[in-house]
N, C-alpha and C positions, 0 to 999 in steps of 0.2 A: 476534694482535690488532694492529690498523694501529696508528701510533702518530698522537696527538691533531695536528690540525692548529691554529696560530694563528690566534687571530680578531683582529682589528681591530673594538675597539667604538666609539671615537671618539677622531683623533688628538689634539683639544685634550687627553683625560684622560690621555694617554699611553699608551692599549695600542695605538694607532698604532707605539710603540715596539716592535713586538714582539723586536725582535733581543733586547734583556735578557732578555725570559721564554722565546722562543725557544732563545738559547745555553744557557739554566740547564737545560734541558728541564721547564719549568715552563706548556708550555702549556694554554691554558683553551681549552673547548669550550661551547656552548650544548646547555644540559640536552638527556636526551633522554628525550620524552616515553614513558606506557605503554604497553603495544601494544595493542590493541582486544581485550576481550573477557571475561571472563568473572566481574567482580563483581556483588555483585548490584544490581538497580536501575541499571545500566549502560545506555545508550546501543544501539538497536538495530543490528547487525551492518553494516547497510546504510546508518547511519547516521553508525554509529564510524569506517565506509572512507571516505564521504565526507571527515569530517571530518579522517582522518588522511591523507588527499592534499591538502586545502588545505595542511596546518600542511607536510608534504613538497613543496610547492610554495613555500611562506616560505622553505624552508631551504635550498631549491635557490636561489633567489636572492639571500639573504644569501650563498649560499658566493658567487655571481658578483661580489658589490661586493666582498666582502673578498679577492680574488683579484685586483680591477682597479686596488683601490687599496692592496694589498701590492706589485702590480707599479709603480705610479706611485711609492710610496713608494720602493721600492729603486731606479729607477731616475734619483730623483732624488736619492737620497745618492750612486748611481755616479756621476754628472755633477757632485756639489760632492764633492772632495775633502776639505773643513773641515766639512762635516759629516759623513762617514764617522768624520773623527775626532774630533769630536765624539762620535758614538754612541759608539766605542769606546771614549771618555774615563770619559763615565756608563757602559757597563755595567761596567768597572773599578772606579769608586766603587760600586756597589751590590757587586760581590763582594767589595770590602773591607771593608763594611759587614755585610756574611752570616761574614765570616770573623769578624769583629769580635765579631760577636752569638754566635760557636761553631761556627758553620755549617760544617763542610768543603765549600766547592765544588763542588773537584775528585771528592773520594771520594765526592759524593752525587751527581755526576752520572754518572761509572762507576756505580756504583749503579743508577740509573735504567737506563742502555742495558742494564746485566744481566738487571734484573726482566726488561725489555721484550723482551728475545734470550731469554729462557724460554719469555714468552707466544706466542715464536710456534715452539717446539721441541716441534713434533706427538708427539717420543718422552712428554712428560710426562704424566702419570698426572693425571684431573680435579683429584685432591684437590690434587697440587702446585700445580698451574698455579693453582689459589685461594690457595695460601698467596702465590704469586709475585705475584699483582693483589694481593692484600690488604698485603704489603709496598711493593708499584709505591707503593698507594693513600698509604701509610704517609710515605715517601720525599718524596713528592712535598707533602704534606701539610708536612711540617717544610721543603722546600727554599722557598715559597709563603709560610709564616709568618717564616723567615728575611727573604725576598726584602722582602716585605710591610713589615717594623720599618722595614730602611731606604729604603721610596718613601713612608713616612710623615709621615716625616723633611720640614721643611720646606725644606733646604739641595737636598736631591734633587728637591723638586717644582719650585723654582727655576730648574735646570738643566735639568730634563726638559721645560719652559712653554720655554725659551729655546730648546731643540732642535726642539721639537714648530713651531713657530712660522716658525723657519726651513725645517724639512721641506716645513709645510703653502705656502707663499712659494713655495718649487724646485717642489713638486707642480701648485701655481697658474701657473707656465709650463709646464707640459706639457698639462697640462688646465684652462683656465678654470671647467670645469664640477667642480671637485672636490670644495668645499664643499657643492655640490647630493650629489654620490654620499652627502658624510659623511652629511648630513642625512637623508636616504633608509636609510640605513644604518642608523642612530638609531629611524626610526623603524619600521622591521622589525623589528629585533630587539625593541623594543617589543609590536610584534603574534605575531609568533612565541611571547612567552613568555608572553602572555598567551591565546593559540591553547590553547599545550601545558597550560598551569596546567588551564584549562576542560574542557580532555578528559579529565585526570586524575580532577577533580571527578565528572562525568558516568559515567567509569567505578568509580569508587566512591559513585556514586548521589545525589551531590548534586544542588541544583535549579539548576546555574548556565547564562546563556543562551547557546544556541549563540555560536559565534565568528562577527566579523560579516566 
C-alpha cells in the first residue's frame, strides 16, 4: 500500500504547514470516490466513465498545485533559515502538547512505519494484512486526535498565523502568482469533492445533477 501523500489545502489554515502532520505521519488525502458500477438505479456505465474521468482529471490537477506549491513552500523555508526554525520550534510545541495530552510520539510513530512495512510484505495472509489497515487506521486515528487538541489550542494557532504568513511573504518572492495557485487550489478541491459526493449519490440512485 503506497503510503498517503500530503496535501496542502490552504496555507493561511495551516495545512500549508504540512511538515507537523507530515513528521507525525499523520498525513491527509482527499476522499476517494466509489468505483463506477453496480448499485441499483446507478448512473449508466458510460456515463459513470465519463463522469469518473472528469473527477480523475480534478485530481490530477489538484496533485500538480499541491506539488508546486509544497515545492515553493519548502524552498522558501530553505532560503530563510528563521523560518526552518521556526517550523521546527512549532512542530516541538505540538509534540509536546501530544505528549502532554498521553500521546507517545515517538512509539506511535514506529507504530505507524510498522503497520505500513506490513501493508506492503506480499508474505501476509489477506486476513492479516486487514487486521494491519485496521490498526494503521486505528494508529493514525489517535495520533490526529492527539495532534488535533493541541492546533486547537489558541496559543498554537497564533504561532502557526505568524509562521504561515511569513512562509506565504518568502513564497511571494519566488512567485508573485502564489496567492492565485492558493486560490485555485481552494477552489478545486471544492469541486472535486463535490464531483466525488455526486457520483457516490448517483451510484446509489440518488437524483443528484450531474457534475458541472
Amino acid at each position: 500500500m503506497p503510503k498517503v501523500k500530503p496535501v496542502l489545502t490552504t496555507l493561511l489554515r495551516g495545512s500549508a504547514f504540512a511538515a507537523v502532520v507530515g513528521a507525525l505521519g499523520a498525513s491527509t488525502a482527499l476522499a476517494q470516490p466509489m468505483k463506477p458500477g453496480g448499485a441499483p438505479g446507478a448512473a449508466s456505465g458510460s456515463e459513470a466513465a465519463v463522469l469518473m474521468q472528469r473527477l480523475q482529471e480534478k485530481r490530477d490537477r489538484l496533485d500538480e498545485l499541491n506539488e508546486e506549491l509544497m515545492a515553493l513552500q519548502q524552498q522558501a523555508i530553505d532560503d530563510n533559515p528563521d523560518l526552518a526554525s521556526e517550523r521546527e520550534a512549532l512542530q516541538d510545541y505540538v509534540e509536546a502538547g501530544m505528549e502532554d495530552a498521553g500521546y507517545d510520539v515517538a512509539e506511535g510513530r514506529a507504530r505507524v512505519e510498522e503497520l505500513q512495512a506490513d501493508l506492503e510484505n506480499a508474505s501476509l495472509s489477506a486476513s492479516e494484512q486487514q487486521e494491519s489497515r485496521q490498526a494503521l487506521r486505528a494508529e493514525l486515528g489517535e495520533m490526529r486526535e492527539a495532534q488535533q487538541q493541541v492546533m486547537d489550542g489558541d496559543e498554537f494557532k497564533a504561532k502557526r498565523n505568524a509562521l504561515n504568513e511569513g512562509v506565504l511573504a518568502a513564497m511571494e518572492e519566488q512567485d508573485p502568482e502564489v496567492r492565485t495557485l492558493l486560490a485555485e487550489l481552494q477552489r478545486a478541491q471544492a469541486e472535486y469533492q463535490l464531483m466525488a459526493q455526486q457520483i457516490m449519490q448517483q451510484q446509489q440512485g440518488g437524483a443528484a445533477a450531474p457534475p458541472q
